[in-house]
N, C-alpha and C positions, 0 to 999 in steps of 0.2 A: 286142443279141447274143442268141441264142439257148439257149435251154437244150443242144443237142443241141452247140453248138459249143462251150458253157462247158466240157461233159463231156470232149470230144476235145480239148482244149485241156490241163483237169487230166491226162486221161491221159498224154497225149504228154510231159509234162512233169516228172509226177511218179511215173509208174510204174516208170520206171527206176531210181530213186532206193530203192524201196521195195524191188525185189529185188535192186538191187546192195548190201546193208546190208553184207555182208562181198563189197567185190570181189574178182572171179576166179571166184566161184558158174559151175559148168557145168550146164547141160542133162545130160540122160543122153539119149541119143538114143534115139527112138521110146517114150520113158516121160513119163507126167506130169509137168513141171514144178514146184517148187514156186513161191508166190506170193513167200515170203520165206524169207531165210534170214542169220541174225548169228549169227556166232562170234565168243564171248568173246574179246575180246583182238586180233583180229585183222580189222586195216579193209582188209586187201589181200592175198592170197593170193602166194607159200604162206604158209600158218599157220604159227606154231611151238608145238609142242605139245611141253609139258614134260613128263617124263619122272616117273613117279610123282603125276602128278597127274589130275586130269580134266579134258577137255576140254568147253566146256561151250557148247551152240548150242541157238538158238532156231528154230525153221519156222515155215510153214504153210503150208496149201495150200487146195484145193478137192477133197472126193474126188468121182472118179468110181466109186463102187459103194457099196454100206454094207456095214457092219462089226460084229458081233458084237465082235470083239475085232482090236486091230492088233497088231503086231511090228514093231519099227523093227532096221533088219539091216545092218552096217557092214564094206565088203570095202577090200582095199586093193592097189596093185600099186607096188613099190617100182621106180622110176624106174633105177635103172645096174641092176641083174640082172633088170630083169622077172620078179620071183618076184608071184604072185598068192595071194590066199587072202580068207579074211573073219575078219576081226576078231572071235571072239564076245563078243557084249558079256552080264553078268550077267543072268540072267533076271530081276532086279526091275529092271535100264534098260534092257532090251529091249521089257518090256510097256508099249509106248508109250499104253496107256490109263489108266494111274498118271501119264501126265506128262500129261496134255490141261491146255490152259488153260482156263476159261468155259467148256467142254462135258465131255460125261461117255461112255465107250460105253456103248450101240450108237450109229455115226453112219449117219447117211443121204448117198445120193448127192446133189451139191452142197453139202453142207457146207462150211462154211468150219472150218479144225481148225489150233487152235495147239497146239506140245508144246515139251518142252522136252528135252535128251540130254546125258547127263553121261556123258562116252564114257571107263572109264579108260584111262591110257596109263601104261603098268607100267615100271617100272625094269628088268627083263630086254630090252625092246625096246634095240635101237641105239640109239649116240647118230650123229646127224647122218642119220637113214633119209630120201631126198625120196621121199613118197608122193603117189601118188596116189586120194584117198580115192573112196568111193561111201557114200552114205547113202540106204539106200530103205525106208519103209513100206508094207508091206503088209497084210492083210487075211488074215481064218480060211481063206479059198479060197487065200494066196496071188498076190493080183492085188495088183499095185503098186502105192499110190496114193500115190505121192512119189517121188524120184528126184533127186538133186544128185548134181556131184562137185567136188572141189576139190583142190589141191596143199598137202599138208602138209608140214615137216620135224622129225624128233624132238628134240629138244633135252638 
């Protein structure tokens, strides 16, 4: 067997595995993908995300550009009234260069980049909200180098 089919063989088999870690993970369309994605607690989408605490997930991806510094940035649309907005998250869990795993910024384009996001979920939100989450990093410029979305509800 050859090296080139052993690799198509791992991929085909095991790639999906790697980015399904929390099923239901969406694509953001026309945005970078991430590579992975696990949220605490939650092996199947929507998430329940308790109320007063943090929500707590893992990424990673590949960037396409580099980075002096990143922002990780969390919008939501709540599912029965379509109200839209973004979440602001704290500026020490936003600067997603505090979370990297194994690397440090400045990153370069193809990097591989793991972080981590402790996203809080306050006791003034509703209880029982179905959301639809967006999680994207970005870059000083602003250019997205990550992009998920997923189905949450508030607990």
């Amino acid at each position: 067997m050859s090296f080139k089919v052993i690799i198509s063989i791992f991929v085909l088999n095991w790639m999906p595995c790697i980015i399904l870690a929390t099923e239901g993970i969406r694509e953001c369309p026309g945005l970078p993908a991430p590579n992975y994605v696990n949220i605490a607690g939650c092996e199947k989408a929507p998430c329940l995300l308790p109320r007063g605490k943090d929500a707590e997930m893992e990424s990673s991806f590949t960037s396409i550009d580099a980075a002096d510094k990143l922002k990780t940035r969390s919008y939501f649309r709540e599912i029965e009234s379509g109200v839209a907005g973004e979440f602001p998250l704290p500026s020490d869990k936003a600067n997603t260069c505090d979370w990297l795993i194994s690397t440090t910024c400045p990153i370069y384009p193809t990097e591989d980049v793991t972080f981590t996001l402790n996203m809080p979920v306050l006791w003034i939100y509703p209880k029982n909200m179905d959301l639809d989450l967006k999680i994207t990093v970005e870059n000083e410029n602003k250019v997205i180098l990550s992009c998920f979305q997923v189905l949450a509800k508030t607990v």
